[in-house]
C-alpha positions as CSV (number, residue, x, y, z in Angstrom):
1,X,-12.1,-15.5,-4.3
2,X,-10.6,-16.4,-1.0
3,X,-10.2,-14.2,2.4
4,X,-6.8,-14.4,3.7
5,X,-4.3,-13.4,6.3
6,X,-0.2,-14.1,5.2
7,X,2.0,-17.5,6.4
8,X,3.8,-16.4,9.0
9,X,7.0,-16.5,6.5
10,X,7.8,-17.4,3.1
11,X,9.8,-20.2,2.1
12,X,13.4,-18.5,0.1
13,X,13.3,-21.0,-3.1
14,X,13.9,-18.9,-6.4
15,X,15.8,-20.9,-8.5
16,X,13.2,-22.2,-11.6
17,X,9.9,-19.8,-10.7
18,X,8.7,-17.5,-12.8
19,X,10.0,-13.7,-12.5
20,X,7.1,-11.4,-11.6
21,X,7.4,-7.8,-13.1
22,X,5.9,-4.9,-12.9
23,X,4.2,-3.1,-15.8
24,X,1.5,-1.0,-15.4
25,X,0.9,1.8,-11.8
26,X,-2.3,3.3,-10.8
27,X,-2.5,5.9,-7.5
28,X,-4.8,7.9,-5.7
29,X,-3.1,9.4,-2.5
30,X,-4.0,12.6,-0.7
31,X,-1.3,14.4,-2.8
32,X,-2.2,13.3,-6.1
33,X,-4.9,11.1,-8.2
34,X,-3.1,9.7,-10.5
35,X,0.7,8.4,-10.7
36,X,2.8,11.3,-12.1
37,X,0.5,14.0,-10.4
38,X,1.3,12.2,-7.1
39,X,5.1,11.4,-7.9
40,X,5.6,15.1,-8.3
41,X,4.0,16.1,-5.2
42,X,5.9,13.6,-3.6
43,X,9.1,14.8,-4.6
44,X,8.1,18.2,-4.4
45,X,6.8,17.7,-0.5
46,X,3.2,18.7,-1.6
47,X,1.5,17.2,1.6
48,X,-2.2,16.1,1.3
49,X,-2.8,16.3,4.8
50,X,-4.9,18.4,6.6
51,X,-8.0,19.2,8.5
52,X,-11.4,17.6,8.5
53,X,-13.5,19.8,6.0
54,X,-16.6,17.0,5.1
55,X,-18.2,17.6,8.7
56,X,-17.3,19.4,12.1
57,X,-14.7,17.6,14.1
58,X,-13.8,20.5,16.3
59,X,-15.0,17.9,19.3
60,X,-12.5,15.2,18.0
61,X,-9.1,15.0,20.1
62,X,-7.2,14.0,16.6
63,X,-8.5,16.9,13.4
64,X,-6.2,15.7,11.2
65,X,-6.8,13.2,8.3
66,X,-4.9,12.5,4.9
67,X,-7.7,13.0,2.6
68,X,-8.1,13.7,-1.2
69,X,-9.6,16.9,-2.5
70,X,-11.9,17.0,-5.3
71,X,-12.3,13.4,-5.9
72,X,-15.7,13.0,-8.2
73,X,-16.6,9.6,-8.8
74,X,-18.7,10.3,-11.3
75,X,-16.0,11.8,-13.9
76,X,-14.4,9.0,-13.5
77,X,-16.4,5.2,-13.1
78,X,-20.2,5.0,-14.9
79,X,-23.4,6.1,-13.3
80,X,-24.5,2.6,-13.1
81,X,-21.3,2.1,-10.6
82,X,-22.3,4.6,-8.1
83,X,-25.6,3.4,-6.1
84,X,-23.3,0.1,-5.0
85,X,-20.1,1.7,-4.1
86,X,-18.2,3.0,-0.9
87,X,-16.1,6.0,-1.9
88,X,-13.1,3.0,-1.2
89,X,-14.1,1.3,-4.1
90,X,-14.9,4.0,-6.5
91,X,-10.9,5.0,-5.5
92,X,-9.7,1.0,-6.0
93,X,-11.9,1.5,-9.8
94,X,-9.6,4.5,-10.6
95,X,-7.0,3.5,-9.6
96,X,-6.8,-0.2,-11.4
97,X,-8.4,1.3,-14.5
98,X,-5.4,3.4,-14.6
99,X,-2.9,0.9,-14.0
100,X,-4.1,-1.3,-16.6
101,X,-4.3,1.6,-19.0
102,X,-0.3,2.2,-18.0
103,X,0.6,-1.6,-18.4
104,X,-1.6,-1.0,-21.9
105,X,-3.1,-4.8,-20.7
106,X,-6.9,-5.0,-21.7
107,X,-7.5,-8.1,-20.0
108,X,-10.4,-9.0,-22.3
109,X,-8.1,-9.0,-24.9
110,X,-5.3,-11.0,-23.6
111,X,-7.9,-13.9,-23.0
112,X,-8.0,-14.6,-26.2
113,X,-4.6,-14.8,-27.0
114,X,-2.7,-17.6,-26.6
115,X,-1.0,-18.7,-22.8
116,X,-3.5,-16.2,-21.0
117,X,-7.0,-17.7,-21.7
118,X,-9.9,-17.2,-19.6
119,X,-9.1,-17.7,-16.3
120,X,-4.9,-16.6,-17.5
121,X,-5.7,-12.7,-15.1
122,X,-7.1,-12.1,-11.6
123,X,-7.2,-9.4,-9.3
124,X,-5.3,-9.9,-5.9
125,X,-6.1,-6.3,-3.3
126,X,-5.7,-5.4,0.7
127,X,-8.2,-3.5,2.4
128,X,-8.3,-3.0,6.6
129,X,-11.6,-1.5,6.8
130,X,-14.2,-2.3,3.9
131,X,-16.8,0.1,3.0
132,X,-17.0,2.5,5.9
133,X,-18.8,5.0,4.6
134,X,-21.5,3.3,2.3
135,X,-22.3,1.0,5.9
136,X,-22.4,3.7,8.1
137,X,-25.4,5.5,5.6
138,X,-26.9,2.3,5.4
139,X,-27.1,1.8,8.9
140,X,-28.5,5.6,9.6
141,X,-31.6,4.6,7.2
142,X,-31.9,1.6,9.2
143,X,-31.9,3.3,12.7
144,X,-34.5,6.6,11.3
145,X,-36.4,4.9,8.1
146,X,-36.6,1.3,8.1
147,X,-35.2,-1.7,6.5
148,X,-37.1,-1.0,3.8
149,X,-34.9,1.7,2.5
150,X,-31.8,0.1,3.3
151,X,-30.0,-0.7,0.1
152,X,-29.6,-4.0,-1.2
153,X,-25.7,-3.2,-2.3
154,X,-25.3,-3.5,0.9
155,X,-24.9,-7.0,1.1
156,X,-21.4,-6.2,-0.6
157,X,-20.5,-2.9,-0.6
158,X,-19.5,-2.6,3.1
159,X,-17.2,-6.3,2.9
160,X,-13.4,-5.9,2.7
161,X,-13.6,-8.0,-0.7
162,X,-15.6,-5.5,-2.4
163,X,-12.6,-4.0,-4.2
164,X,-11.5,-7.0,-6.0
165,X,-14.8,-8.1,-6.6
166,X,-15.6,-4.5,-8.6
167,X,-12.1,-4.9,-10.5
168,X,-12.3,-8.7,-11.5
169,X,-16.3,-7.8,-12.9
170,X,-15.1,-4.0,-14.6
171,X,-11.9,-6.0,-16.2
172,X,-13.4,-9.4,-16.9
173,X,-10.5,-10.3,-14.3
174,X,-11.7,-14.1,-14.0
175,X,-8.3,-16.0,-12.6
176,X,-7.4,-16.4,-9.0
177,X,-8.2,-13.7,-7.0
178,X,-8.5,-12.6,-3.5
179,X,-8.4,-10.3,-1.0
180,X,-5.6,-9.7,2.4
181,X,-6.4,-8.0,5.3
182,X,-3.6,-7.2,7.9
183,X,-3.9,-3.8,7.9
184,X,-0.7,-2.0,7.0
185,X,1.0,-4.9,6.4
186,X,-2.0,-6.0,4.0
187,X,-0.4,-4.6,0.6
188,X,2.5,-6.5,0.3
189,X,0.8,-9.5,1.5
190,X,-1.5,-8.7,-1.8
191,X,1.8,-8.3,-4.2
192,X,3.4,-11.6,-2.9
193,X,-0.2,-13.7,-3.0
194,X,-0.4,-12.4,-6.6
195,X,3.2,-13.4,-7.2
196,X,2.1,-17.1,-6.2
197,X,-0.9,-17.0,-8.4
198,X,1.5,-16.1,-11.2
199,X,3.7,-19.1,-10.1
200,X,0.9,-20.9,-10.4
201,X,0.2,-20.3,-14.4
202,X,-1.8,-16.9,-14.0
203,X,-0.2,-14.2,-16.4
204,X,-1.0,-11.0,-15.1
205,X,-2.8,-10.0,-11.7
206,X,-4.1,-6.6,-10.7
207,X,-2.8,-6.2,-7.4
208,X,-2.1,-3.5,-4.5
209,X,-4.6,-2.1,-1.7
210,X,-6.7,0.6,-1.0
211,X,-8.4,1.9,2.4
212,X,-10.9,4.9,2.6
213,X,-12.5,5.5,6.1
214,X,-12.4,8.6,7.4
215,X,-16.3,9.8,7.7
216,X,-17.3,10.7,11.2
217,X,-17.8,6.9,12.4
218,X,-14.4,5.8,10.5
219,X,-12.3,8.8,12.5
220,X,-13.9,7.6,15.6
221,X,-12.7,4.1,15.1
222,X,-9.0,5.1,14.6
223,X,-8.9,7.2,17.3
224,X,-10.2,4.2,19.5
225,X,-6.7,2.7,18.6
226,X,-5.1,4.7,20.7
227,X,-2.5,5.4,17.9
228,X,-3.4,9.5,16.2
229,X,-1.4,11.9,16.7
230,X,-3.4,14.9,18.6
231,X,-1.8,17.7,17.0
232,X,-3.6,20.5,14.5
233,X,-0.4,21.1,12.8
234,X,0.1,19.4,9.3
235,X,3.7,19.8,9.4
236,X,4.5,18.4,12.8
237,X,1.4,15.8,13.4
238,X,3.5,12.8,12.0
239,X,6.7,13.0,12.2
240,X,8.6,9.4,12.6
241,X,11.8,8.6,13.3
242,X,11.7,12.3,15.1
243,X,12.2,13.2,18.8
244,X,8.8,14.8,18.9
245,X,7.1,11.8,17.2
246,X,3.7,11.5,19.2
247,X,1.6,9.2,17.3
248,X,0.0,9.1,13.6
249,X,-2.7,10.5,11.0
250,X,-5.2,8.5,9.2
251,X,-5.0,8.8,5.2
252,X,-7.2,7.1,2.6
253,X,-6.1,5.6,-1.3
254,X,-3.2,3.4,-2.2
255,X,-2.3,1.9,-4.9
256,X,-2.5,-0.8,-7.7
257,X,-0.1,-2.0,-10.0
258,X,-0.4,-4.5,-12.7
259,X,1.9,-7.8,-12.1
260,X,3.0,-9.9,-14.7
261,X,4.7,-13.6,-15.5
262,X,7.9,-11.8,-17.1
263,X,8.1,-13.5,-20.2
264,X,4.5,-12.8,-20.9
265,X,4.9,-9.1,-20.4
266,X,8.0,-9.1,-22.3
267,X,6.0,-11.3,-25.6
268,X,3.7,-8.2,-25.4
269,X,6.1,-5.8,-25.7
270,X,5.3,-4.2,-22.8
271,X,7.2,-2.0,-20.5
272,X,8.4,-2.8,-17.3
273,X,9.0,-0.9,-14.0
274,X,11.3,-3.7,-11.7
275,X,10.5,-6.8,-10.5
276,X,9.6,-8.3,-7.3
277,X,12.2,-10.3,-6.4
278,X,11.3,-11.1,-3.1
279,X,8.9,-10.9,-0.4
280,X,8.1,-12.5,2.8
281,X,5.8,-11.6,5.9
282,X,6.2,-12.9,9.5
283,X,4.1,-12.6,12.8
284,X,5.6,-10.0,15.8
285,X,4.8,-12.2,19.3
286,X,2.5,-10.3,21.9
287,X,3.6,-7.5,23.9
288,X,5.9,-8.3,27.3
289,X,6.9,-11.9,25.5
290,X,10.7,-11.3,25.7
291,X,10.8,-12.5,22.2
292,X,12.1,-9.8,19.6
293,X,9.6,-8.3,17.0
294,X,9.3,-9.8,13.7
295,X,10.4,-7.3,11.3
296,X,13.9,-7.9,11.2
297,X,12.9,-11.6,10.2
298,X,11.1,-10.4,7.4
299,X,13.4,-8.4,5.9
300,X,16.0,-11.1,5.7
301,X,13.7,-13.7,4.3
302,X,12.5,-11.6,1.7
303,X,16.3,-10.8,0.8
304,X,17.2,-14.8,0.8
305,X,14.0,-15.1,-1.1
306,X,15.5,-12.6,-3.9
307,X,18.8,-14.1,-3.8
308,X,20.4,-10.8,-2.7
309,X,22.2,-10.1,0.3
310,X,22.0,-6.4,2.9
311,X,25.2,-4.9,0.5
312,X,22.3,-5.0,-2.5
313,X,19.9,-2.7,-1.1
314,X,19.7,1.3,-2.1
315,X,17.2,2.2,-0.3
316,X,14.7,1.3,2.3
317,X,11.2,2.9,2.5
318,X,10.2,2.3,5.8
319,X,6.8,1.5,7.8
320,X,7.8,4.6,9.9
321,X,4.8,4.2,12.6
322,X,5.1,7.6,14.1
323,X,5.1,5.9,17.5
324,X,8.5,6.2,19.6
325,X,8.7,2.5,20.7
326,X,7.5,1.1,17.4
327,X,10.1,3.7,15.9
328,X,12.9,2.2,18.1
329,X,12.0,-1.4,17.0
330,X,12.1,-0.4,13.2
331,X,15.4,1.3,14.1
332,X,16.7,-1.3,15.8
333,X,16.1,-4.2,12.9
334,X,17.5,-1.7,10.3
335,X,21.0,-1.3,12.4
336,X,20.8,-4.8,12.8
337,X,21.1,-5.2,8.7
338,X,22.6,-2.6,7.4
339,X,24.5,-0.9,10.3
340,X,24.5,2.2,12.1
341,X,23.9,4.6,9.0
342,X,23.8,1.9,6.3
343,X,21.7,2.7,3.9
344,X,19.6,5.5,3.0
345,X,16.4,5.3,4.7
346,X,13.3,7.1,4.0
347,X,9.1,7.0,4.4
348,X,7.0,9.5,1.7
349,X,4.1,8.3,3.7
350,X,5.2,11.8,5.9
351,X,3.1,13.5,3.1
352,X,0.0,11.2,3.3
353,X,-0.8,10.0,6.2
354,X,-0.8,5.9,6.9
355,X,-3.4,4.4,4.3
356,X,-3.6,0.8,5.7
357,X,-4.3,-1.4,3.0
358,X,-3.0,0.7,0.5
359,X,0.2,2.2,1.9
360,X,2.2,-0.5,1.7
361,X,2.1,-0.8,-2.5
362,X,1.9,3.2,-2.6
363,X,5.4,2.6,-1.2
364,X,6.1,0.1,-3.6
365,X,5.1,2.3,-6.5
366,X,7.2,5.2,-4.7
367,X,10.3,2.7,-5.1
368,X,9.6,1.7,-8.2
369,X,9.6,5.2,-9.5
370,X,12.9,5.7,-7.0
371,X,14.7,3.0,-9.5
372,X,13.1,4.5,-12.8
373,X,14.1,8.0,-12.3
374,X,17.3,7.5,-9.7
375,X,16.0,9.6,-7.3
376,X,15.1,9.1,-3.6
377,X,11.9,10.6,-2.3
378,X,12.3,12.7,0.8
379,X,10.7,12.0,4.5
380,X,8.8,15.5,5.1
381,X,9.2,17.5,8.3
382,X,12.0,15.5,9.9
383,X,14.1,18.9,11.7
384,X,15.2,16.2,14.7
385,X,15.7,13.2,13.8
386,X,16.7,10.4,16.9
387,X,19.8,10.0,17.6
388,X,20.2,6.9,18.9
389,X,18.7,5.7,16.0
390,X,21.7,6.4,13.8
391,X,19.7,6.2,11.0
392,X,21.0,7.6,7.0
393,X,17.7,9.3,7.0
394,X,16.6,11.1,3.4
395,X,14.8,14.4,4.9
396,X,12.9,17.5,3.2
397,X,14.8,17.1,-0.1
398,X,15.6,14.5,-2.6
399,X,18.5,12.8,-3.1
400,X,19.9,11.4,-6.4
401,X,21.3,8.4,-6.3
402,X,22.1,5.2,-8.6
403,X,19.3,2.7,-7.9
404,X,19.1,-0.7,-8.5
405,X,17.3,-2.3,-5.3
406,X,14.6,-1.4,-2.7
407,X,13.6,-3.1,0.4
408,X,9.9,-2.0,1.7
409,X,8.4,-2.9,4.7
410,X,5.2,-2.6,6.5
411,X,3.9,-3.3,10.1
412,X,0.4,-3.8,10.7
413,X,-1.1,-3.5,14.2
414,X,-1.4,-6.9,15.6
415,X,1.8,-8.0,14.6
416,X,1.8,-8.1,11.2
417,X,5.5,-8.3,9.4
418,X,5.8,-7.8,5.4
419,X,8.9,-7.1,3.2
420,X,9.2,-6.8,-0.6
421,X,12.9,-6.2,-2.1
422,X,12.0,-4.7,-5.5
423,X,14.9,-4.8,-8.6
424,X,15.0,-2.6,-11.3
425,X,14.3,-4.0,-14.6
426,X,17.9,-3.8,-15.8
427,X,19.0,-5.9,-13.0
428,X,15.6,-8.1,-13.2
């Protein structure tokens, strides 16, 4: 298993490499556990955000947090699971159980057969804060009752590795396998690190991200970024790409999806969602440089990587930060390749929350869904958008629209660039 952060940029060579597809989704977002539960909120603008309700944040400047309701672990992984897992990982077990079950890949099973053997699937995830709340009881016990009742799963549980450790044990995932951590950014670094792997000879690769920190120590830690929203109102706390944007609200859950070596996938029979065609992540330089962000840059390497060109994309989901300047930047690079009102532009993530880790591939399982059922997912509570950002914004309804190709992009704070472009299978 290896720790990572991205290159700074990928390297556009397509011709001759194997085609990664999608085949199999698994979600747990704030509005919805599970993939069609969640696509139907989404496109319904069922929002998951809301107040604290686990403990009394009334002395918190930020209240709001994108958090999902009724989650039991125990109807969903085995008892034995529970003593050594953070509520993160119990989610990331869901979630990849689920997309396996969709890509109807049993991983044990696709050892034996020929071209996968043993060491032929791994598990590639991106997590931005590790077990939050499983550390944070741990370290109470410490404080009030000794080491002595400190549990030993803590060793693991609290790591930002934990997730794909869990899923390569559960799923007998035993191939490459790592885990990316550049917050935001961190998902689609996990999709294009398990597109390599699969360049490399592995056949399938759970992949996608998943963040849960939100318990009393995890809310103080965003709000030490300087970057939440302050507002109580659901509807209005996050609203980028708006006049009134004033900063952001902390979600948990992602994503995973199951990636495989096309021709494998297509041996098996089994169905497939798009493909990634390209991807590529860059580094923004430090604040007051004078040199431009590095978002722009990303998008166009991941297009050169795909072999498609700014006139191929339908859609854009974007990293919509919520935060005027950032929202100006991501404005900016968007006119810059696609023109004032280019394409259609929009960012679900409205109904969420950001989810670190796992927003990024929760957006790429939005646009995958986008190309499946030609249909654009809306950006919720938009009423004024900015105008100099002359941007073909998709707002509080969806739009139908032939879809073939889907850019995502992600920012994580640091500097972190990512881009997938994502084709449907028709085009794939």
């Amino acid at each position: 298993m290896t720790l990572a952060t991205p290159a700074a940029q990928e390297t556009p060579e397509r011709t001759g490499r194997p085609t990664a597809v999608i085949t199999g989704i698994g979600v747990a977002a704030p509005n919805g556990l599970g993939t069609e539960q969640w696509w139907q909120s989404t496109l319904q603008g069922t929002s998951g955000i809301g107040p604290v309700v686990d403990y009394d944040a009334s002395r918190y400047p930020s209240r709001l947090v994108g958090r999902i309701a009724g989650f039991e672990a125990a109807e969903h992984i085995p008892g034995r699971l529970l003593p050594q897992t953070d509520r993160v990982t119990r989610l990331a077990l869901v979630a990849g159980a689920e997309a396996l079950a969709d890509a109807d890949a049993n991983p044990a099973e696709l050892a034996e057969q020929d071209g996968y053997g043993e060491y032929g699937c791994g598990v590639v995830t991106s997590n931005a804060t590790g077990g939050f709340e499983f550390t944070h009881r741990e370290i109470r016990k410490l404080w009030t009752q000794g080491p002595q009742q400190v549990s030993v799963y803590e060793s693991f549980a609290w790591f930002y590795a934990v997730n794909t450790g869990q899923l390569s044990i559960r799923h007998k995932l035993r191939g490459p396998s790592g885990v990316l951590v550049s917050e935001q950014a961190g998902g689609l670094d996990a999709i294009g690190q398990s597109r390599r792997t699969l360049r490399q000879g592995v056949k399938l690769s759970l992949t996608g991200g998943m963040d849960s920190s939100l318990d009393p120590w995890g809310l103080v830690s965003h709000l030490a970024s300087g970057r939440l929203s302050r507002s109580d109102d659901p509807a209005t706390a996050y609203l980028p790409f708006d006049t009134r944007a004033a900063g952001q609200v902390p979600g948990e859950g992602g994503a995973m999806l199951v990636l495989e070596e096309e021709t494998a996938a297509r041996a098996r029979g089994a169905r497939v969602y798009g493909e990634i065609a390209g991807y590529a992540a860059t580094f923004s330089p430090r604040p007051g440089s004078g040199r431009p962000p590095g978002l722009e840059r990303a998008a166009r390497l991941a297009l050169a990587d795909s072999g498609l060109g700014v006139e191929d994309v339908d859609v854009v989901f974007a990293d919509a930060a919520g935060l005027p300047t950032a929202d100006d930047e991501e404005a900016a690079a968007l006119r810059a390749l696609f023109g004032p009102y280019g394409v259609p532009v929009t960012a679900p993530k409205t109904l969420t929350g950001r989810l670190f880790g796992g927003g990024a591939p929760l957006d790429v399982a939005a646009a995958l869904l986008a190309l499946r059922d030609g249909v654009i997912p809306p950006t919720a509570g938009i009423d004024r958008p900015v105008p100099e950002h002359r941007l073909d914004l998709v707002r509080d309804t969806p739009r139908q629209a032939p879809l073939r190709t889907a850019l995502v992009l992600a920012r994580g704070h640091g500097g972190f660039n990512a881009a997938v472009v994502v084709r449907s299978p028709e085009t794939a």
